[in-house]
N, C-alpha and C positions, 0 to 999 in steps of 0.2 A: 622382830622389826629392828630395822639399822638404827643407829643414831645420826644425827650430821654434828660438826663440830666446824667453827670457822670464827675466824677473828672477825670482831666487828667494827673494833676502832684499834689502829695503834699508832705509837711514837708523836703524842703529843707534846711539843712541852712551852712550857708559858714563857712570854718574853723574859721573865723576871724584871719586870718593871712596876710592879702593882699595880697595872689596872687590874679590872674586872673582866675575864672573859667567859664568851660560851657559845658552845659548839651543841651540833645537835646531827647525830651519824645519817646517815643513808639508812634507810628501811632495809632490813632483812627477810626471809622468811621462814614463819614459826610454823610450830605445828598443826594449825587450822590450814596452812597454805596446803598441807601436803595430808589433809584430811585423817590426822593422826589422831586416835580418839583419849589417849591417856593425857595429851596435852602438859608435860614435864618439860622445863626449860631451864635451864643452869646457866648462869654469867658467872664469868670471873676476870675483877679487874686490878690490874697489873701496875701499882703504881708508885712514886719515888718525890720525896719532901712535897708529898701533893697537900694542898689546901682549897678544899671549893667541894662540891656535890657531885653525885654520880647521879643516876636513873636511870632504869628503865620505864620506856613508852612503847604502849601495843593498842592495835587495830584490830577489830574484826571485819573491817570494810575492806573488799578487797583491790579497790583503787579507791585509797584514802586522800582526804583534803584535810589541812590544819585541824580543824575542827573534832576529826574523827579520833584522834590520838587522844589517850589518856594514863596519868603516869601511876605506874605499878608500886605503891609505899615500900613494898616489902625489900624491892631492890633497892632502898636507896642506902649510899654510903654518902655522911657529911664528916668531912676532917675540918677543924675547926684550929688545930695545927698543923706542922709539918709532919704528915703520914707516909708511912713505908711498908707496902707489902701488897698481899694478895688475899681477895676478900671474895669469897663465894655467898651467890645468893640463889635460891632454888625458889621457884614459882608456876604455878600451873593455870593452864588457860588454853582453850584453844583458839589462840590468837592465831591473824592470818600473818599479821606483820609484826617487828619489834624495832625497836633503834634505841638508841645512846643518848641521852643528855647530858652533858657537864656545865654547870652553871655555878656562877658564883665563884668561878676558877682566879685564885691569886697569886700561885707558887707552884711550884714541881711538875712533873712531869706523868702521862700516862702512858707504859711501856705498851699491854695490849691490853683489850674488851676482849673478852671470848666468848660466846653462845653457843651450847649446847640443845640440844632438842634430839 
Protein backbone atom coordinates (compact mmCIF):
# COMPACT_ATOMS: atom_id res chain seq x y z
CA UNK A 1 0.00 0.00 0.00
CA UNK A 2 1.41 3.76 -1.11
CA UNK A 3 1.91 6.26 1.42
CA UNK A 4 0.81 9.97 0.71
CA UNK A 5 3.02 12.76 2.09
CA UNK A 6 1.99 16.44 1.86
CA UNK A 7 2.51 19.63 3.58
CA UNK A 8 -0.02 20.83 5.63
CA UNK A 9 0.90 24.20 6.93
CA UNK A 10 3.93 26.24 5.97
CA UNK A 11 6.01 29.58 6.15
CA UNK A 12 4.27 31.07 9.05
CA UNK A 13 5.81 33.58 10.82
CA UNK A 14 4.65 35.81 13.74
CA UNK A 15 4.57 39.71 13.62
CA UNK A 16 7.07 39.75 16.32
CA UNK A 17 5.20 42.01 18.20
CA UNK A 18 3.98 39.76 21.27
CA UNK A 19 0.77 39.35 20.96
CA UNK A 20 -0.83 36.04 21.05
CA UNK A 21 -1.69 34.26 17.95
CA UNK A 22 -3.53 31.14 16.45
CA UNK A 23 -4.13 29.51 13.58
CA UNK A 24 -5.97 26.40 12.93
CA UNK A 25 -4.94 24.62 9.21
CA UNK A 26 -7.55 23.50 6.69
CA UNK A 27 -8.69 19.86 7.15
CA UNK A 28 -6.68 17.16 5.30
CA UNK A 29 -7.34 13.63 4.63
CA UNK A 30 -6.15 10.80 6.93
CA UNK A 31 -6.24 7.34 6.69
CA UNK A 32 -9.97 6.51 7.55
CA UNK A 33 -10.61 8.95 4.29
CA UNK A 34 -9.06 6.53 2.06
CA UNK A 35 -10.38 3.34 4.16
CA UNK A 36 -6.76 2.36 5.09
CA UNK A 37 -6.99 -0.23 7.91
CA UNK A 38 -3.45 0.15 9.78
CA UNK A 39 -4.22 3.89 10.36
CA UNK A 40 -0.26 5.26 10.93
CA UNK A 41 0.17 8.91 10.62
CA UNK A 42 3.51 10.96 11.07
CA UNK A 43 3.69 14.85 11.30
CA UNK A 44 6.68 16.79 11.30
CA UNK A 45 6.97 20.28 12.29
CA UNK A 46 9.59 22.59 10.83
CA UNK A 47 10.17 25.35 13.02
CA UNK A 48 12.71 28.53 13.90
CA UNK A 49 12.93 30.76 17.37
CA UNK A 50 9.26 29.39 17.77
CA UNK A 51 7.43 30.03 21.07
CA UNK A 52 3.70 28.84 21.46
CA UNK A 53 1.92 25.04 20.87
CA UNK A 54 1.63 22.82 17.97
CA UNK A 55 -1.28 20.03 17.61
CA UNK A 56 -2.73 17.82 16.02
CA UNK A 57 -6.84 17.62 15.69
CA UNK A 58 -8.76 14.66 13.90
CA UNK A 59 -12.28 13.52 12.88
CA UNK A 60 -14.02 10.63 12.16
CA UNK A 61 -16.96 12.48 10.87
CA UNK A 62 -16.79 12.62 7.47
CA UNK A 63 -18.33 16.31 6.93
CA UNK A 64 -17.24 17.58 10.38
CA UNK A 65 -18.57 20.75 12.30
CA UNK A 66 -16.59 22.44 15.23
CA UNK A 67 -17.80 20.19 17.53
CA UNK A 68 -16.61 16.98 16.01
CA UNK A 69 -12.65 17.72 16.23
CA UNK A 70 -10.67 16.62 18.95
CA UNK A 71 -7.08 17.10 19.85
CA UNK A 72 -4.62 14.12 19.54
CA UNK A 73 -2.02 14.71 23.21
CA UNK A 74 0.46 12.79 21.66
CA UNK A 75 1.16 15.32 18.78
CA UNK A 76 1.59 17.99 20.87
CA UNK A 77 4.91 20.17 20.90
CA UNK A 78 4.96 23.29 23.53
CA UNK A 79 8.13 25.59 23.38
CA UNK A 80 8.08 27.64 26.35
CA UNK A 81 11.35 29.37 24.71
CA UNK A 82 12.81 30.15 21.55
CA UNK A 83 12.74 26.52 19.77
CA UNK A 84 14.67 25.43 16.72
CA UNK A 85 14.29 22.34 14.76
CA UNK A 86 12.24 19.57 13.54
CA UNK A 87 9.99 17.44 15.74
CA UNK A 88 8.30 14.10 14.56
CA UNK A 89 5.27 12.75 16.10
CA UNK A 90 3.71 9.24 15.10
CA UNK A 91 -0.06 8.45 15.97
CA UNK A 92 -2.37 5.96 14.84
CA UNK A 93 -6.23 6.20 14.14
CA UNK A 94 -8.29 5.88 11.65
CA UNK A 95 -9.21 9.14 11.38
CA UNK A 96 -11.11 10.52 8.24
CA UNK A 97 -9.80 13.99 8.63
CA UNK A 98 -6.66 15.96 10.50
CA UNK A 99 -5.52 19.67 10.76
CA UNK A 100 -2.98 22.00 12.47
CA UNK A 101 -3.35 23.94 15.61
CA UNK A 102 -0.96 26.50 16.69
CA UNK A 103 -1.98 28.39 19.81
CA UNK A 104 -0.50 30.34 22.02
CA UNK A 105 1.89 31.53 19.39
CA UNK A 106 4.46 34.52 20.49
CA UNK A 107 7.80 34.35 18.57
CA UNK A 108 9.35 32.52 15.55
CA UNK A 109 8.36 31.21 12.82
CA UNK A 110 6.88 27.70 11.29
CA UNK A 111 8.84 26.68 8.11
CA UNK A 112 6.45 23.51 7.22
CA UNK A 113 3.69 20.94 8.94
CA UNK A 114 4.20 17.74 7.02
CA UNK A 115 1.70 14.60 7.29
CA UNK A 116 2.46 11.46 6.34
CA UNK A 117 -0.19 8.48 6.19
Amino acid sequence: MSSSSEIILSNQVHPGDSSTETITGVKFKGDGYYSRSDGLHTVQYNIVGFIGKIVIQATLASDPVTADWFTLPSTQLTATTNTTGSYIYNFTGNYVWVRVIISDWTDGSVSSILLNH
